[in-house]
Each structure stands twice: as structure tokens, then as C-alpha cells.
C-alpha positions in Angstrom: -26.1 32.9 7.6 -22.7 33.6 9.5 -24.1 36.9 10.6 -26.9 35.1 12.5 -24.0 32.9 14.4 -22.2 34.1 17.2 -19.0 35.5 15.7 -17.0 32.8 18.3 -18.7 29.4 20.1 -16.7 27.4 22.9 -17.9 24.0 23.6 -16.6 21.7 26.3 -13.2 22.9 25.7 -10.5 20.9 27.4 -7.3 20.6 27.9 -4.9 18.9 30.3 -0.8 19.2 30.9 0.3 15.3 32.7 -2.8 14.5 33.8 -4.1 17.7 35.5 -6.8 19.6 34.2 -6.0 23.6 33.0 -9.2 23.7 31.3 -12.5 21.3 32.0 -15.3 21.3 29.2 -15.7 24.9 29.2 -18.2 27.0 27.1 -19.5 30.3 26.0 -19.9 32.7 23.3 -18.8 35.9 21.6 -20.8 38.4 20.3 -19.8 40.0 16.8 -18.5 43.8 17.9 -18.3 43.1 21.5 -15.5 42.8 24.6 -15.9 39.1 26.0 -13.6 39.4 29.2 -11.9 36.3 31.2 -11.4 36.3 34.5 -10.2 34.3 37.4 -7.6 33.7 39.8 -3.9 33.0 38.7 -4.0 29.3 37.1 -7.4 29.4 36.5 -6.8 28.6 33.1 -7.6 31.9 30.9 -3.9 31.8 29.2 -4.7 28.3 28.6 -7.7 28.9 26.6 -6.1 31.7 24.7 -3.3 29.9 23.6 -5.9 27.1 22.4 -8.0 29.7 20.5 -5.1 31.1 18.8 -3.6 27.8 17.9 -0.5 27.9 20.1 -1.7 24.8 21.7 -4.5 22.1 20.8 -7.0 21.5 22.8 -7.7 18.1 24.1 -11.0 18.2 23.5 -14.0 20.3 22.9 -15.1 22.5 19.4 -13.7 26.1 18.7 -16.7 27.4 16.3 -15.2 30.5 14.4 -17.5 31.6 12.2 -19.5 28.7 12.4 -16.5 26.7 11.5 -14.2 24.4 14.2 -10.6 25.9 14.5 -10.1 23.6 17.4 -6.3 22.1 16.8 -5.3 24.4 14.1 -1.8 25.7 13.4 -1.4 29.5 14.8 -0.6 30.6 11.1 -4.1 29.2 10.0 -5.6 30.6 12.6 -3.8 34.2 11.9 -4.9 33.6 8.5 -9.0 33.6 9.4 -8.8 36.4 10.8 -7.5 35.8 14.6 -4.9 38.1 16.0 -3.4 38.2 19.3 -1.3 40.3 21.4 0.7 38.4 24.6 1.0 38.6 28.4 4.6 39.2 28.3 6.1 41.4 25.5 7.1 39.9 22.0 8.6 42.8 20.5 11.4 43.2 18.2 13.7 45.8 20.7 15.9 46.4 17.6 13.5 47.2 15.3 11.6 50.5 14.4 8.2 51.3 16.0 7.3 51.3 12.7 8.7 47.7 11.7 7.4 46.1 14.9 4.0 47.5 13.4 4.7 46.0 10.1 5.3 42.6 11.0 1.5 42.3 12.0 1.1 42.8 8.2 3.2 40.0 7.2 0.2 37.5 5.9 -0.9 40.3 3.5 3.1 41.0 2.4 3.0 37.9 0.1 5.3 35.1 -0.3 7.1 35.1 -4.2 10.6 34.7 -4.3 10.3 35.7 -8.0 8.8 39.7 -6.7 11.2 39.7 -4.1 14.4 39.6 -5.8 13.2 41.4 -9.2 11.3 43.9 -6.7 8.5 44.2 -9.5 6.4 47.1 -9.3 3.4 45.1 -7.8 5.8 44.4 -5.1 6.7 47.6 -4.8 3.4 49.1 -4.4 1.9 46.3 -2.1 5.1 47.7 0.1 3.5 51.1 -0.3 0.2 50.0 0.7 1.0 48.1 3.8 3.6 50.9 4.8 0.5 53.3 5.0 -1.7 51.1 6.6 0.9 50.7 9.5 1.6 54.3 9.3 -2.4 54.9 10.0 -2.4 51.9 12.5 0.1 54.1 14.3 -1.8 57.2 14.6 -4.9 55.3 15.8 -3.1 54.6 18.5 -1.1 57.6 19.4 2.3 56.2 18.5 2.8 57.7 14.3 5.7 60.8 16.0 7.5 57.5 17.4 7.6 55.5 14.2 11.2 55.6 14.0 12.3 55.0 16.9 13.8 51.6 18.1 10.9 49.5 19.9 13.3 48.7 23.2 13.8 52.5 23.6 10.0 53.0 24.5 8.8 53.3 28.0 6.7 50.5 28.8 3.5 51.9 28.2 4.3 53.0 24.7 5.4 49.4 24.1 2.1 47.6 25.2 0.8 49.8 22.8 3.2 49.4 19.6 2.0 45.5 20.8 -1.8 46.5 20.4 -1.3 48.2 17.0 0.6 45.5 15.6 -3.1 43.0 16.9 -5.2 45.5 15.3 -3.6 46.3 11.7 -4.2 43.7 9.6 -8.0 44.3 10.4 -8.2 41.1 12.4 -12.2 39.7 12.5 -11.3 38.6 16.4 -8.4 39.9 19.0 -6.9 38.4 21.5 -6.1 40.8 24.1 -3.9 39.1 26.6 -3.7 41.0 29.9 -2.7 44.7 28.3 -2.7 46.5 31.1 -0.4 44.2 33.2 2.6 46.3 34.6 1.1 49.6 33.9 0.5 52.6 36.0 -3.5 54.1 36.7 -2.8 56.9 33.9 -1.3 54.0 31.3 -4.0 52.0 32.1 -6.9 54.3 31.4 -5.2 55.2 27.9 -5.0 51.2 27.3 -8.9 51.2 28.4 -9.9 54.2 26.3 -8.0 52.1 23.3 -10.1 49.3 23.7 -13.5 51.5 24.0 -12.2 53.2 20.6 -11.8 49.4 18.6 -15.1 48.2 19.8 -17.2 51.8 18.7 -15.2 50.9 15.1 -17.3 47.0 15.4 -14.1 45.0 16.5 -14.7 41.9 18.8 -12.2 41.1 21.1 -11.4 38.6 24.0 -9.8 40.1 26.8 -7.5 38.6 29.9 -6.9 40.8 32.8 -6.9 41.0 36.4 -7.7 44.7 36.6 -11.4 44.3 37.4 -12.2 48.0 37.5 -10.6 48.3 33.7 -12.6 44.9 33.3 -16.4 46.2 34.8 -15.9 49.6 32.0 -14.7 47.7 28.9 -16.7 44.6 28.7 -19.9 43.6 27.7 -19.8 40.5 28.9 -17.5 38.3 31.3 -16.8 35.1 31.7 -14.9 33.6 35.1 -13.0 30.9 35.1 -11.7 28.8 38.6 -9.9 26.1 38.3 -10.1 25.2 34.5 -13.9 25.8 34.7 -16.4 28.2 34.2 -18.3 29.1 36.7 -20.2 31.9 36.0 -20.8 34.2 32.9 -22.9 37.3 32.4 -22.7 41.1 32.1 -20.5 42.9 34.2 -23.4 44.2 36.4 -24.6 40.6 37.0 -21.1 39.2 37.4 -20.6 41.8 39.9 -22.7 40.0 42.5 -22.5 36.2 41.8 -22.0 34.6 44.8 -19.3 32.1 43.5 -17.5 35.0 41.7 -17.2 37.4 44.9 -16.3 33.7 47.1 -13.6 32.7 44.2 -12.3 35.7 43.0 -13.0 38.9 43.3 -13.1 38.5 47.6 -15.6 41.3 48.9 -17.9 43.5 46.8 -15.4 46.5 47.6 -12.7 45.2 45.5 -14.2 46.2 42.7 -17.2 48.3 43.6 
């Protein structure tokens, strides 16, 4: 049975750009309702493996089990379409657009696709419009962001919009996130809200993967971690155990004060 599976299974994932190796037969798992983080040094290859779980680039070789099914090479909008949502290291808002819109576009898989409903805006149309409009609306207010829904996305500060990113991952119910360093560029306050987020989506069952180099946001979020050095793993474990690997503190994090 699915539920018996781990909701997400890397196996000797690899992938290489002109010869060199970004990521070397690396494995793990995700648990169903928990916060896998990545971590490593810049170029250690946690990008990388995003982009190859969320179909942005195809791995080399190696399986992606998702839901006991392999994903490995698929087009991003197949992936989107299982279930996989993603939010990005740097920004991919519309500045333009409404809060609101920017929201909406997360919901564009569940919008439909007829020509036919579009131009005779038939009332199924009308009320999926509805439907979705709520649900963004409610996405919104999850994450503290429904009195800013009509405001123009560019006009937020840049907390605000690292959030608008995260509620446009989270409302189309995705079965996994991708949480690609969220916290980058913010301030201690900003960060702790981002943090608390996260907390929130996992009490409601969500399973996410998170990138970031903030290892104290890391250490309170996760429930398990997974370091990466040089395209490989190298060690993976709870936090607490992670804390004090040897090759970890000699790789990464430098002395047990950095994050202690």
C-alpha cells in the first residue's frame, strides 16, 4: 500500500553539467507529514537535486520514487500535476500582478483548459472561477497576507513577497513542497515568521523538502536532514544526530558553536 512507502525515495541520483559531477548517486527518503532538510556548502549540489525532483532538469541517472512511482526525467508540468509544488531561491513573482493573482496562478492546473468555457464563460466556468478565487483568498489568510490581496506583488516588502511565493506552493494542496531556501535575504524577525509558517504546514500533515543555509531555522523545523558536499551525501539523520557528525561540523557547519 502507498501509505506503507515513504511518501518520496532517492536512489543513486546523478547528475553531471560537461563532465563534472553536481550530484553523485545520492539517496534518501521522505517521510509522509514531515520537514526533510538539505544542507551543504554553496555548490554542494541541493539546487541541483531540486530542480531534478521538480522536473526542471533530468537527472542523469538514478530513480525518483514518488509514491512508489519513478518521476525521474519527467516534464515540470507532470510533475506539478502529481502533486509536486515548488517555490524558488530567487523570486518568480508576477511584480504587476495582484497579491491575489500571484496567488492564483498556483491554481492554474485546477483552472481547466476549454477554449469552448472560456469564451462562452458557461456557468461551470464561472463557478470553478468562484471556487478557486476562495481557495486563494483562504490560502492568503493562512499566511497572513488576505488585507494585501489587492495590492501589486512588486509593491511588497520583501518579506511579504517570500511569502505571497509560499502561498502560491501551498494552495493547490500540493502532496510534496519544495521549499527552496525561503528565508534567504530576510531579517531575524522575517525569518522566525517564515519558520513558524513552516511549523503551521507540517502540524496540518504537509511534507516538505527544504533548502537553506540558516542552520538555526534548519535544527527547529526539520525532522530530518540530509547534507550534501560535493554532489554527495554524506551524512543524514535527525537534527540532534546531524548536529555532531564529525564530517558535517569538518564540511560544513565549521565548529559546534555555529549552530549550537
Amino acid at each position: 500500500m502507498k501509505q506503507d512507502l515513504p511518501l518520496l525515495q532517492i536512489s543513486n541520483l546523478s547528475k553531471h553539467f560537461g563532465g563534472l559531477p553536481a550530484l553523485s548517486e545520492v539517496s534518501f527518503r521522505a517521510g509522509r507529514g514531515q520537514v526533510t532538510a538539505l544542507i551543504g556548502p554553496n555548490g554542494a549540489g541541493k539546487t541541483t537535486l531540486i530542480n531534478c525532483l521538480s522536473g526542471v532538469l533530468r537527472p542523469d541517472g538514478g530513480e525518483i520514487l514518488f509514491e512508489g512511482v519513478n518521476i525521474a526525467g519527467l516534464a515540470a508540468n507532470k510533475v506539478a500535476h502529481l502533486g509536486i509544488s515548488r517555490t524558488f531561491q530567487n523570486l518568480r513573482l508576477f511584480p504587476r500582478l495582484s497579491v491575489l493573482d500571484n496567488v492564483l496562478c498556483g491554481l492554474t492546473i485546477q483552472a481547466g483548459d476549454s477554449f469552448l468555457e472560456a469564451l462562452l464563460r458557461l456557468p461551470g466556468l464561472r463557478n470553478r472561477e468562484r471556487r478557486l478565487k476562495l481557495t486563494a483568498l483562504e490560502a492568503l489568510d493562512t499566511f497572513g497576507l488576505a488585507d494585501k490581496a489587492a495590492m501589486p506583488a512588486g509593491a511588497l516588502p520583501y518579506g511579504d513577497k517570500k511569502r505571497v511565493e509560499m502561498a502560491r506552493a501551498f494552495v493547490s494542496q500540493p502532496v510534496l513542497t519544495l521549499l527552496d531556501e525561503p528565508v534567504a535575504g530576510l531579517n531575524p524577525e522575517e525569518t522566525a515568521q517564515i519558520a513558524g509558517l513552516i511549523r503551521q504546514m507540517r502540524l496540518y500533515g504537509k511534507t516538505m523538502i527544504l533548502v537553506e543555509h540558516d542552520m538555526e531555522m534548519v535544527m527547529g523545523v526539520s525532522d530530518r536532514v540530509v547534507v550534501l558536499d560535493g554532489g554527495c551525501r554524506i551524512a543524514a539523520g535527525t537534527p540532534s544526530e546531524v548536529r555532531v557528525n564529525p564530517l558535517v561540523l569538518e564540511a560544513y557547519l565549521g565548529r559546534m558553536s555555529a549552530i549550537a
